[in-house]
C-alpha positions in Angstrom: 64.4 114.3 149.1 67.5 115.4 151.2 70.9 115.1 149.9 72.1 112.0 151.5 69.3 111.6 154.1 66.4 109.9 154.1 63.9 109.6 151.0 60.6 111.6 152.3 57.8 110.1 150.9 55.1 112.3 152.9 54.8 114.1 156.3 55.1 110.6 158.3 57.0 108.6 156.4 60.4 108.5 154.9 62.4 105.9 153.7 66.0 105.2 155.2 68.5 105.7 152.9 70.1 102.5 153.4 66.8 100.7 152.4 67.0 101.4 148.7 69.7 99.4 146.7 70.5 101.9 143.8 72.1 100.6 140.5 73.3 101.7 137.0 73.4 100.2 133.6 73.5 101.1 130.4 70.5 103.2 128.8 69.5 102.2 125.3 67.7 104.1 122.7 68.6 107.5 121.4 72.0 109.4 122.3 75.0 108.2 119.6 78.2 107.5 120.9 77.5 108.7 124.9 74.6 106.0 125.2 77.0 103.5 124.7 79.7 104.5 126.9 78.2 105.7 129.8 75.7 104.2 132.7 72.9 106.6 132.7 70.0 104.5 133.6 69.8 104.0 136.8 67.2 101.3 138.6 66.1 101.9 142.5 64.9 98.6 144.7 63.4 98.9 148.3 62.3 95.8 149.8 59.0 96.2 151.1 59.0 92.9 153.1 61.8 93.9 155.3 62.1 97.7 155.4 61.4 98.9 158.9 60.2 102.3 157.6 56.7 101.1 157.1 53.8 98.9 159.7 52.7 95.8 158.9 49.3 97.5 158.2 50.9 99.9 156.0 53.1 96.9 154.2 50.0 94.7 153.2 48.3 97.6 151.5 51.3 98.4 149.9 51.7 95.6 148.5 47.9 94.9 147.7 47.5 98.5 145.8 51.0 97.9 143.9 50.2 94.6 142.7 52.6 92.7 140.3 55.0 96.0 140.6 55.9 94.5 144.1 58.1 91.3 143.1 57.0 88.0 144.6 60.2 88.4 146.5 59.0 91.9 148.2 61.1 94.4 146.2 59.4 97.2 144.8 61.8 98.2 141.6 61.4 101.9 139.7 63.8 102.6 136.7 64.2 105.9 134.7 66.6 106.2 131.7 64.6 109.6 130.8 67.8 111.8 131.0 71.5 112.0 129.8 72.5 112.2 133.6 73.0 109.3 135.7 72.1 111.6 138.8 69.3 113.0 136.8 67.3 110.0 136.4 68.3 108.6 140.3 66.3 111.9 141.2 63.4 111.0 138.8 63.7 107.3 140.4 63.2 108.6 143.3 60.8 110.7 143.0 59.1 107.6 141.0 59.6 105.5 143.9 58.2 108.2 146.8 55.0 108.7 144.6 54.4 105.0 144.4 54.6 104.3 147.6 52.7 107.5 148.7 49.3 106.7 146.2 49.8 103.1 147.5 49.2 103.9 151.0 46.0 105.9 150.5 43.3 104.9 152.4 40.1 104.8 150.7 37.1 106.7 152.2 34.4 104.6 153.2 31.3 104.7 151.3 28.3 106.2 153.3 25.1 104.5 152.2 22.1 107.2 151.8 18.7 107.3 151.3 16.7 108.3 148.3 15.2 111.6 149.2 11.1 111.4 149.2 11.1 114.5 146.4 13.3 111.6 144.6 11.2 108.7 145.3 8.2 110.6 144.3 9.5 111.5 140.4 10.5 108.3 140.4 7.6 106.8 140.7 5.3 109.6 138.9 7.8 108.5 136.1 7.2 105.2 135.8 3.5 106.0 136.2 3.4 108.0 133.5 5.5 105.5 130.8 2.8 102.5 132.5 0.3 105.0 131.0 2.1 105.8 127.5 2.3 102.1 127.2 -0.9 101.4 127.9 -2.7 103.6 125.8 -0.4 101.9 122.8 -2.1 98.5 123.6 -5.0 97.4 121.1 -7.0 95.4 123.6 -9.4 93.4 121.5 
């Protein structure tokens, strides 16, 4: 994350900026007096649906791997009211937001499908030889 520039989520992507509609309210909880004067918690919204930082490709995963945190209207929210400082928890938004969006673009590796070795196969099958056997010799065949 630069200082006004552009929200770097990883190596190819980073989100404009003028994408992410940030807002502050008041922070509940713990603090006295300060809590209830001053705007500390602070909520960050990028749209998903629109944004033009992201494919289409990249958008339907998105919004497949974030589930219900993606609203039905396409805006990912992320809120932090963790710190005393309103820029403080816009940071750790932030950061919230960029670490979503970068676990939710992962692409799964593929599953390979192998084969039993034969030295696998083998004490597999001497296994269940051998508890056929234990079972059998517990049978009273009359």
């Amino acid at each position: 994350m630069t200082a006004r520039g552009d929200l770097v989520v990883s190596a190819t992507l980073a989100i404009p900026r003028h994408e992410l509609v940030v807002r502050a309210s008041r922070a509940g909880g713990a603090g006295g007096q300060h809590v209830n004067t001053s705007s500390t918690r602070v909520e960050v919204a990028w749209d998903v649906a629109r944004s033009g930082a992201i494919t289409d490709d990249e958008r339907q995963r998105l919004v497949r791997a974030l589930g219900r945190r993606v609203a039905s209207d396409g805006v990912l929210r992320v809120v932090a009211s963790e710190r005393r400082s309103q820029a403080q928890n816009r940071e750790a938004a932030e950061a919230r937001l960029a670490d979503l969006v970068r676990r939710g673009l992962v692409v799964p590796k593929r599953r390979k499908p192998t084969k039993p070795t034969r030295g696998s196969v083998e004490r597999r099958l001497e296994a269940k030889r051998r508890r056929a056997e234990r079972k059998r010799e517990r049978r009273h065949d009359d």
